[in-house]
KOLMI-183483 format. One record per residue (C-alpha): x, y, z. Coordinates in steps of 0.02 Angstrom, whole numbers, plus 50000, padded with zeros to 5 digits. Example, Ala and Ser with C-alpha at 12.3 -4.5 7.8 and 13.67 -1.06 7.14 Angstrom:
BEGIN
506154977550390 506844994750357 
***
This chain:
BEGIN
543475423954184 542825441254145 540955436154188 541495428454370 542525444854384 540985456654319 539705446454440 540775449054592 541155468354576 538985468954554 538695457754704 540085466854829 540155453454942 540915456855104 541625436055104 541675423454981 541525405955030 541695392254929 541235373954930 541695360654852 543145370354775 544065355954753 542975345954648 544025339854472 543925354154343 543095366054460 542595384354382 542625389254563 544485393054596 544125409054464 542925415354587 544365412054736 545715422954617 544495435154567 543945436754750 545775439354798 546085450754659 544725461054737 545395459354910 543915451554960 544185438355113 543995418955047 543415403655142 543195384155092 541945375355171 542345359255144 540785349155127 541005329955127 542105317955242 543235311955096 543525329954989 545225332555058 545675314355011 544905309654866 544745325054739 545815339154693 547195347454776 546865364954847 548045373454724 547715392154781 547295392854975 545845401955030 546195414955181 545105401055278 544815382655280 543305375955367 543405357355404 542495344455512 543845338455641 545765332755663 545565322855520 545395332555401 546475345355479 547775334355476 547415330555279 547285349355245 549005351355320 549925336755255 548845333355067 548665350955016 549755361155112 548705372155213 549395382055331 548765376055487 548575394955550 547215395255422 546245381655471 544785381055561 543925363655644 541805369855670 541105351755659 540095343455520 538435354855495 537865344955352 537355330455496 536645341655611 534735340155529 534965321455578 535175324355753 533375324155861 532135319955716 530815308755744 530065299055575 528505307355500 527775289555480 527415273755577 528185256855498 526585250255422 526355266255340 528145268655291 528395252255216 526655255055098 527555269355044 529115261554971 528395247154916 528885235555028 527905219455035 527595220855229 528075231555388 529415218155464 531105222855492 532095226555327 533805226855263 534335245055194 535675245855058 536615262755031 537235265254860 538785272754846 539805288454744 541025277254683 542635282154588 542645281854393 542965264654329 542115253854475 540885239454441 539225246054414 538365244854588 536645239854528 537425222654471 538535219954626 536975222154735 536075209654619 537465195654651 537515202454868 535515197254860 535605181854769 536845175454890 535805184055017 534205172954976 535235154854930 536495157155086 536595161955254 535065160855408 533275155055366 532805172755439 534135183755316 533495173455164 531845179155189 532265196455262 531345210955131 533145221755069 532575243155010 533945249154901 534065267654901 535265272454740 536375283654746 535695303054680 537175305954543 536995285054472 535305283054472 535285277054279 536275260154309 534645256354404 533525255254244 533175239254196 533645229954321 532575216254364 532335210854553 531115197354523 531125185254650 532175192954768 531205201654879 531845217854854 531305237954819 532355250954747 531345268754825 532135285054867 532535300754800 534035316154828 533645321155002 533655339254946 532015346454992 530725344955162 529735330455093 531515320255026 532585324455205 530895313855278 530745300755162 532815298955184 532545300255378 531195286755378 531985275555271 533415274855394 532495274755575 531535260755495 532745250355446 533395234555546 535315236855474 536265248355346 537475240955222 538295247555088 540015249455002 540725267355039 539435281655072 539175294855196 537505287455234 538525278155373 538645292055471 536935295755439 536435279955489 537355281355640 536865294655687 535035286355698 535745274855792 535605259055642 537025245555652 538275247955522 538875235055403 540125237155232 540855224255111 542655224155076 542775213254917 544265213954780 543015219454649 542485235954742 544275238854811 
***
């Protein structure tokens, strides 16, 4: 592309790094050929735990790729055909904001804020990114609550459930009627000061985490919340 070439020879950049490169359909790899074409070192960062095994292939290598651990060393290697000279395992710095935060809220306070009908202990679901062609989340976690409140413990059926949805679905959410069930859908794209603590607070307050497939496990994890996931033939 002659503007991604144009807009490189005006910035001079000394590196190029990229991320997520290998999204489908990415406008990216022009910048990674027009970098090279320049002579200008390239880099992929690669941003999310599931990006070297569930999106594109890496077509034209970048000098450098930047991954979390083994893992995806191993899938950068064997999936894309890396050369494992180029690869470089740094950890995953997206998580590191996680790590000794303390909630900007007490429960009472918290649960006022999301609309929660008291401050006990509540049940947080995690919507998901799922692939193209899955059952609409919003009605699966209808169904997981109504067989929440008929089945189960006396203490589950009347335990309060906060659904955060997920940033890139949050239309199948419209509409969607919770009455009677004792449920909240709050939360917004954890992209900005105020969001991260909302996100943060919504986790450290929670009694459990489920979910279908989401990297708000490790989140959750990481703030030290028990971990639970569904596998069901309809969201397989």
């Amino acid at each position: 592309d002659p503007a991604i070439d144009a807009y490189l020879a005006a910035q001079a950049p000394d590196v190029v790094l990229l991320t997520p490169l290998v999204d489908l359909g990415s406008s990216q790899i022009d910048y990674l050929r027009a970098a090279r074409d320049r002579g200008v070192p390239t880099g992929l960062c690669v941003w999310s735990w599931d990006h070297l095994s569930s999106k594109a292939l890496i077509r034209d290598v970048p000098d450098r790729v930047f991954v979390w651990n083994h893992t995806q060393e191993q899938e950068a290697v064997t999936l894309h055909g890396v050369p494992a000279e180029r690869i470089v395992v740094t950890g995953a710095q997206c998580f590191d904001q996680w790590f000794d935060r303390s909630p900007s809220r007490d429960r009472e306070t918290f649960a006022r804020d999301a609309g929660l009908r008291s401050a006990e202990p509540y049940v947080l679901w995690v919507c998901s990114a799922l692939f193209q062609g899955s059952p609409v989340e919003a009605q699966f976690v209808v169904e997981w609550l109504r067989a929440l409140r008929t089945r189960g413990s006396d203490r589950l059926r009347a335990t309060p459930v906060l659904i955060r949805p997920h940033p890139s679905r949050l239309a199948e959410w419209d509409g969607v009627d919770l009455t009677g069930l004792d449920a909240v859908v709050w939360g917004g794209n954890p992209v900005d000061d105020a969001s991260r603590r909302d996100y943060f607070d919504t986790l450290y307050h929670a009694a459990a985490v489920v979910g279908i497939n989401t990297s708000a496990f490790i989140e959750a994890g990481i703030v030290g919340r028990p971990v639970l996931t569904l596998v069901v033939p309809e969201m397989a």
